[in-house]
RONU-370934 format. One record per residue (C-alpha): residue number from 1; residue in three letters; z, y, x. Coordinates in steps of 0.02 Angstrom, whole numbers, plus 50000, padded with zeros to 5 digits. Each point is the difference from the previous one (the first is absolute). Layout:
BEGIN
PT   resi   resn      pz      py      px
PT    NUM    ala       Z       Y       X
...
This chain:
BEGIN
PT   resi   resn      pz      py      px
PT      1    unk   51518   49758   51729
PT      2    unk   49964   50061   50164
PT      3    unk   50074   50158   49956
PT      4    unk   50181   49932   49994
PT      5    unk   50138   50076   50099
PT      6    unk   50157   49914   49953
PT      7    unk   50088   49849   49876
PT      8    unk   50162   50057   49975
PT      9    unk   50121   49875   49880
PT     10    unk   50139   50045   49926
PT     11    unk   50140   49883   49908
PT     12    unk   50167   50083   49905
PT     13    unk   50110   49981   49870
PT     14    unk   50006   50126   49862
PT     15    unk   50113   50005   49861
PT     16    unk   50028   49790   50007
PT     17    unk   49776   49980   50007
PT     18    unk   49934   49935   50167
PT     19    unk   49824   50129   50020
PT     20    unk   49886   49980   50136
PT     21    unk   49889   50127   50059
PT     22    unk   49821   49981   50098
PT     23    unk   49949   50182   50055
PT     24    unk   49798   49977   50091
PT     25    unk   49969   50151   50083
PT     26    unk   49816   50040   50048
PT     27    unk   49965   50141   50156
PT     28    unk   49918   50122   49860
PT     29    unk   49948   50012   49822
PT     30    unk   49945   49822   49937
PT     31    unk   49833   49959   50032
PT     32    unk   49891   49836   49917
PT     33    unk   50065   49868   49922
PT     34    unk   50179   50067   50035
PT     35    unk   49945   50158   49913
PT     36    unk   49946   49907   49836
PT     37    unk   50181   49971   49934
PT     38    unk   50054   50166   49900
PT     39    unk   50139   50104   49994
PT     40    unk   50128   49935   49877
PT     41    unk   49944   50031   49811
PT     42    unk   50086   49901   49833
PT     43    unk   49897   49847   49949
PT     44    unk   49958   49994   49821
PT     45    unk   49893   49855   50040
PT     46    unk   50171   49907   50013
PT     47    unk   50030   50037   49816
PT     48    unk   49906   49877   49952
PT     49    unk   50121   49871   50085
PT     50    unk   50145   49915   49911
PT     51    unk   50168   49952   50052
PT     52    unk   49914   49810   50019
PT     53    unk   49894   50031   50141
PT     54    unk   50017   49881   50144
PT     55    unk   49896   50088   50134
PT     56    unk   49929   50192   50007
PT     57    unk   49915   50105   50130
PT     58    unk   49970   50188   49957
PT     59    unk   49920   50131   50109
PT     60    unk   49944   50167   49977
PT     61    unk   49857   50038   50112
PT     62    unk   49886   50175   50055
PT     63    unk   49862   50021   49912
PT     64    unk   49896   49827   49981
PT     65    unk   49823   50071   50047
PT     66    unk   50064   50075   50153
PT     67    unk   50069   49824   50041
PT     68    unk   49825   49934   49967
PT     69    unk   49930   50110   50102
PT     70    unk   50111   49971   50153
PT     71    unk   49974   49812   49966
PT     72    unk   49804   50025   49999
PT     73    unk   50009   50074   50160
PT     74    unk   50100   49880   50077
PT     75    unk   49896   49866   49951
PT     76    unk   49854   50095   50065
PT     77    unk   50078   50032   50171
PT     78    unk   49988   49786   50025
PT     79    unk   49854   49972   49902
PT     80    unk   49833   50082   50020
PT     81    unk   49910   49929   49837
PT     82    unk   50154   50043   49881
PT     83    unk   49918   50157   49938
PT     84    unk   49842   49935   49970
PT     85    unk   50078   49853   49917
PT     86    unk   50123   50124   49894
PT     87    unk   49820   50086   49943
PT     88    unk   49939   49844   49955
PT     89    unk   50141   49958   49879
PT     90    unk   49991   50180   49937
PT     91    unk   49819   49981   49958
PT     92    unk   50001   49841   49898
PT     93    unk   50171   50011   49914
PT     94    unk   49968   50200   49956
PT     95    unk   50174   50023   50058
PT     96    unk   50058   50147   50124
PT     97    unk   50158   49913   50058
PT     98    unk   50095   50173   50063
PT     99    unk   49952   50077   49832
PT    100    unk   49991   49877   49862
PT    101    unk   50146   49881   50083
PT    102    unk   50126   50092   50107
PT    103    unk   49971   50160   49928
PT    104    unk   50072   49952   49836
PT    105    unk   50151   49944   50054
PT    106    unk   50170   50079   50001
PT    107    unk   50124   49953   50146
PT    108    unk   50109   49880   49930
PT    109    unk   49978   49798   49981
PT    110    unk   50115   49870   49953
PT    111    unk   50003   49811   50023
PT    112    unk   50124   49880   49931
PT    113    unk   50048   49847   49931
PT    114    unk   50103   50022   49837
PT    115    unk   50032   49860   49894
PT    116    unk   49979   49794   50010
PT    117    unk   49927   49956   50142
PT    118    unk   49980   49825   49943
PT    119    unk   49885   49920   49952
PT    120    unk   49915   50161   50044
PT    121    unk   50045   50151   50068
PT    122    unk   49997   50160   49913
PT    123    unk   49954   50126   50113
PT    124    unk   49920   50160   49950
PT    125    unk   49935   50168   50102
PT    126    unk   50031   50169   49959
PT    127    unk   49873   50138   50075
PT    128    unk   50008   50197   49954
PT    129    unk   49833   50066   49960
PT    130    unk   49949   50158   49972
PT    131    unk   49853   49988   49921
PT    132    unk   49952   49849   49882
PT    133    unk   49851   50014   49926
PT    134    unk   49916   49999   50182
PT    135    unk   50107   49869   50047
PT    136    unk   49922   49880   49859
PT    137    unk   49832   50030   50017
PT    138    unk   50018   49964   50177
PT    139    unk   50087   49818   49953
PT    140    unk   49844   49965   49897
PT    141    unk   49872   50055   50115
PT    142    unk   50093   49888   50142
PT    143    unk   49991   49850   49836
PT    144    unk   49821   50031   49996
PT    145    unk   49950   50012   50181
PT    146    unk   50099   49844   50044
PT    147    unk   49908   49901   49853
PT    148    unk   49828   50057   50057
PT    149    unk   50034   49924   50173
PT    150    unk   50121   49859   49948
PT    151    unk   49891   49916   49841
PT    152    unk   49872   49931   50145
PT    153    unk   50158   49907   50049
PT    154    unk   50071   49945   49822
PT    155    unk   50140   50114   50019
PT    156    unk   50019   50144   49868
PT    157    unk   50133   50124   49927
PT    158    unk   50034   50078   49832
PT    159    unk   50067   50156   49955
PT    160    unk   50071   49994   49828
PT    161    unk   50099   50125   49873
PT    162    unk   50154   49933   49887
PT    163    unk   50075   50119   49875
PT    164    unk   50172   49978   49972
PT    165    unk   50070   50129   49884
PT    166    unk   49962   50154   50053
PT    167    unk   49981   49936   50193
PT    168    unk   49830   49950   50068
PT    169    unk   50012   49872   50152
PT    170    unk   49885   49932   50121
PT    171    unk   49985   49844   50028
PT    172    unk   49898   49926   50180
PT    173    unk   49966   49805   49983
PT    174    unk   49875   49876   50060
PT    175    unk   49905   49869   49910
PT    176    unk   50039   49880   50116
PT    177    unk   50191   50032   50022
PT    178    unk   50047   49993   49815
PT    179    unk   50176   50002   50043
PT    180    unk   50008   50136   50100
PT    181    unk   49961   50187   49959
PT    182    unk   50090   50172   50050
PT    183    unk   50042   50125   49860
PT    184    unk   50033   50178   50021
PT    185    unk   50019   50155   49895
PT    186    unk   50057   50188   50053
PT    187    unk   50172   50091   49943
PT    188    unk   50009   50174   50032
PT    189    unk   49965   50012   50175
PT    190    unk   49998   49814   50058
PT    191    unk   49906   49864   50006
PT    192    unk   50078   49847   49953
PT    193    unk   49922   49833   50067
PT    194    unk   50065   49836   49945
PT    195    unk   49920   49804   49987
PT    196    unk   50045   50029   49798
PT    197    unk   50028   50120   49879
PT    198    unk   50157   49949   49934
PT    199    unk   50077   50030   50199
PT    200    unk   49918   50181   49985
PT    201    unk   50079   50028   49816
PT    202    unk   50161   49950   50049
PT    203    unk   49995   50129   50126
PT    204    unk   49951   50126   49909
PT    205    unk   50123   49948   49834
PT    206    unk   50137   49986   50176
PT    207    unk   49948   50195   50051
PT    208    unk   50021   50063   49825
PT    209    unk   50164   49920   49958
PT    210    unk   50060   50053   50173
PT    211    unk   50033   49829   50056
PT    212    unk   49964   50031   50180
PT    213    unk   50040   49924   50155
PT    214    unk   50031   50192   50074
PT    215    unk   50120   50048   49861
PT    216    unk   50106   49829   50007
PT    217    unk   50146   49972   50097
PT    218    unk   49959   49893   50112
PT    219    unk   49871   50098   50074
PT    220    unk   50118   50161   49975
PT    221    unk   50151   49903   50111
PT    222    unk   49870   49974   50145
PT    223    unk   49947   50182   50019
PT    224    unk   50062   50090   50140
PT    225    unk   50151   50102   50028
PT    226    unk   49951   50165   49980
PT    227    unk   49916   49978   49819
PT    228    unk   49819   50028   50067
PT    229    unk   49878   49913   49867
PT    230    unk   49843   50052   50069
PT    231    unk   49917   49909   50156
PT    232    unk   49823   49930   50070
PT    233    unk   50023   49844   49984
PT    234    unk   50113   49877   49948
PT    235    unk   50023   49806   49991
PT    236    unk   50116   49905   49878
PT    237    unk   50009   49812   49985
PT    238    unk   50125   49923   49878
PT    239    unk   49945   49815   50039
PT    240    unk   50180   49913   49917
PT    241    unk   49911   49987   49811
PT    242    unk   49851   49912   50090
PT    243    unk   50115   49900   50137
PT    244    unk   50125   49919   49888
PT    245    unk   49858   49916   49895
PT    246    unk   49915   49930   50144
PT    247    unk   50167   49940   50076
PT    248    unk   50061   49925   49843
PT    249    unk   49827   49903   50009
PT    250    unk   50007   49940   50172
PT    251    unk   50171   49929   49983
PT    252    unk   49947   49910   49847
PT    253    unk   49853   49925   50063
PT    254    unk   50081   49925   50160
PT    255    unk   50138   49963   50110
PT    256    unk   50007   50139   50128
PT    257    unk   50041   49962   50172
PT    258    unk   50155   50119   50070
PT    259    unk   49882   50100   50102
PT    260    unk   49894   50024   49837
PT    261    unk   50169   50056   49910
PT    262    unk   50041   50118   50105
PT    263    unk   49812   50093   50006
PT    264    unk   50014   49991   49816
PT    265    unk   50188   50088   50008
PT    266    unk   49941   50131   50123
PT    267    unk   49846   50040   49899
PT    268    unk   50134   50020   49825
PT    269    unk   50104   50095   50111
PT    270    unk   49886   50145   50055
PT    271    unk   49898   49991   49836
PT    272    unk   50122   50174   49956
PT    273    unk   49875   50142   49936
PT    274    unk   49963   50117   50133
PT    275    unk   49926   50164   50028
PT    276    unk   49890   50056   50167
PT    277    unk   49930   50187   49989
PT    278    unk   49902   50115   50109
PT    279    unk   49983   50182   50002
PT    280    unk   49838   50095   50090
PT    281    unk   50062   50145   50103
PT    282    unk   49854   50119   50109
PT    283    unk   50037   49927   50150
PT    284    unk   50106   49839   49960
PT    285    unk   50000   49854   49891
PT    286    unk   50191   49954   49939
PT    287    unk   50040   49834   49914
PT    288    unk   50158   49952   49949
PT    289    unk   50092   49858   49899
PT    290    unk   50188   49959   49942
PT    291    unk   49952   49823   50005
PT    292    unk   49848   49933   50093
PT    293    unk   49897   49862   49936
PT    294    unk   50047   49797   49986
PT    295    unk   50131   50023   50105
PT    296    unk   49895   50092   50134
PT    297    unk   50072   50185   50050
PT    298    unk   49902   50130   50030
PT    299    unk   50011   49993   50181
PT    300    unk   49928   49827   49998
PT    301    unk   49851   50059   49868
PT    302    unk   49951   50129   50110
PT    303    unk   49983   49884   50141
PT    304    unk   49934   49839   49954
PT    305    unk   49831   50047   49992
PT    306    unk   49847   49908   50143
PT    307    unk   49922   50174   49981
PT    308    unk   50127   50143   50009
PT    309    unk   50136   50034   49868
PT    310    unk   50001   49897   49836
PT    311    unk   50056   50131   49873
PT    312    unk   49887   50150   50066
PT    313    unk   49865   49878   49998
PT    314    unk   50040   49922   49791
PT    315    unk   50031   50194   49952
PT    316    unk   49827   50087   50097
PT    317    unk   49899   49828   50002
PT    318    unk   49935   49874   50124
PT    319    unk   49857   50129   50057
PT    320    unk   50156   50072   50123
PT    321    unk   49987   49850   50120
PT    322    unk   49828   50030   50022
């Protein structure tokens, strides 16, 4: 961030829609972190998103082993041991981490939460990857290396296969966690991650149907002005399916207080679906919204941050206020 020239903000009205604009302009070409956030590209990653989704963050990133490798050496630069210690790991898994991890990869990931979140949320993750067979042995060498140093412990993994119809998915569970496991299975290009399969086959039954959150119209009536679909990053939150329970069940557990009644009104009031999305120029990083977040603008986002500015840092990670 040391590279930063200007903030500029920007507030209008355009055809009825309130838009704010965030322009970060850096003295030359982005450099580090600032530099890992890609030009503007369409997220098929977000395909696998429905219309129900309460929360989603979506970037498109350079190339993921040049990342690593930027990351490695800034590690290095503060500590001395960290590539002997990287060697180490190397050794006794029999994993290269820039070739059998990063490499792999495409640019694009997903996170979001899409579906009840109660009694437990459904969240799921969305990676591109290039190159799946490499990916998956890789998973199940890091399985094995972790049980040959976590049995002496008690602790231990297992990496299972469960054929559903023609679709094989993974399954990563513990012994000692019965409960708990994380499935996954690859589509295409992706990698879908999910803590069960039926979250992951919804998705995919969601993407084929083309019940998706980027196709609805919600999602369409938050886009900006001038039609442009593609970005670098976006954030979406549509909290009001997930508020309105919760409310309903405070009220009816208690008496609230009038100070409690109106926290609970402000929080129904700016529980409206909104839309927050960033585009990666050369030398600039642009973020822009026509509604903000929980009744937060954008000015306020970008400013409420102890570190530097809040969005730049959520969009580019908290490795900038380092």
């Amino acid at each position: 961030m040391g590279d930063v020239r200007y903030l500029t903000l920007e507030h209008r009205e355009v055809g009825g829609k309130t838009e704010s604009h965030a322009d970060l302009l850096f003295a030359s070409e982005r450099q580090g972190v600032a530099s890992w956030l890609a030009a503007p590209a369409s997220m098929g990653s977000l395909e696998f998103v429905s219309p129900d989704a309460s929360m989603v963050t979506s970037a498109v990133v350079k190339n993921p082993r040049s990342i690593m490798e930027e990351l490695f050496k800034m590690i290095g630069t503060g500590d001395a041991d960290f590539t002997q210690h990287l060697a180490e790991f190397e050794t006794k898994s029999g994993v290269n981490v820039l070739n059998d991890i990063t490499a792999p990869l495409g640019g694009e990931v997903t996170m979001a939460f899409d579906g009840p979140m109660l009694p437990t949320p459904r969240w799921k993750l969305i990676f591109e990857v290039y190159d799946p067979t490499t990916l998956q042995s890789t998973i199940a060498k890091l399985v094995d290396s972790f049980n040959r140093e976590g049995n002496a412990q008690g602790h231990a993994m297992q990496l299972t296969k469960r054929q559903v119809g023609s679709r094989t998915y993974f399954v990563i569970s513990s012994p000692n966690k019965p409960n708990a496991e994380i499935d996954y299975t690859y589509v295409d290009n992706y990698l879908i991650v999910a803590p069960d399969m039926g979250t992951i086959s919804q998705a995919i039954q969601s993407r084929e149907a083309g019940y998706t959150l980027a196709h609805s119209a919600g999602f369409q009536a938050l886009l900006p002005n001038d039609g442009y679909t593609n970005f670098s990053a976006i954030f979406y939150h549509n909290i009001g399916p997930v508020v309105g329970p919760l409310v309903e069940q405070v009220k009816a557990s208690a008496a609230l207080t009038r100070q409690q009644q109106q926290s609970v009104d402000v929080l129904t009031a700016n529980s409206a679906p909104g839309l927050i999305y960033a585009y990666g120029e050369p030398d600039r990083i642009v973020v822009a919204s026509n509604t903000g977040f929980m009744g937060f603008d954008l000015g306020t986002l970008l400013t409420m941050g102890d570190n530097g500015p809040f969005l730049p840092q959520m969009f580019l990670g908290g490795a900038m206020s380092h």
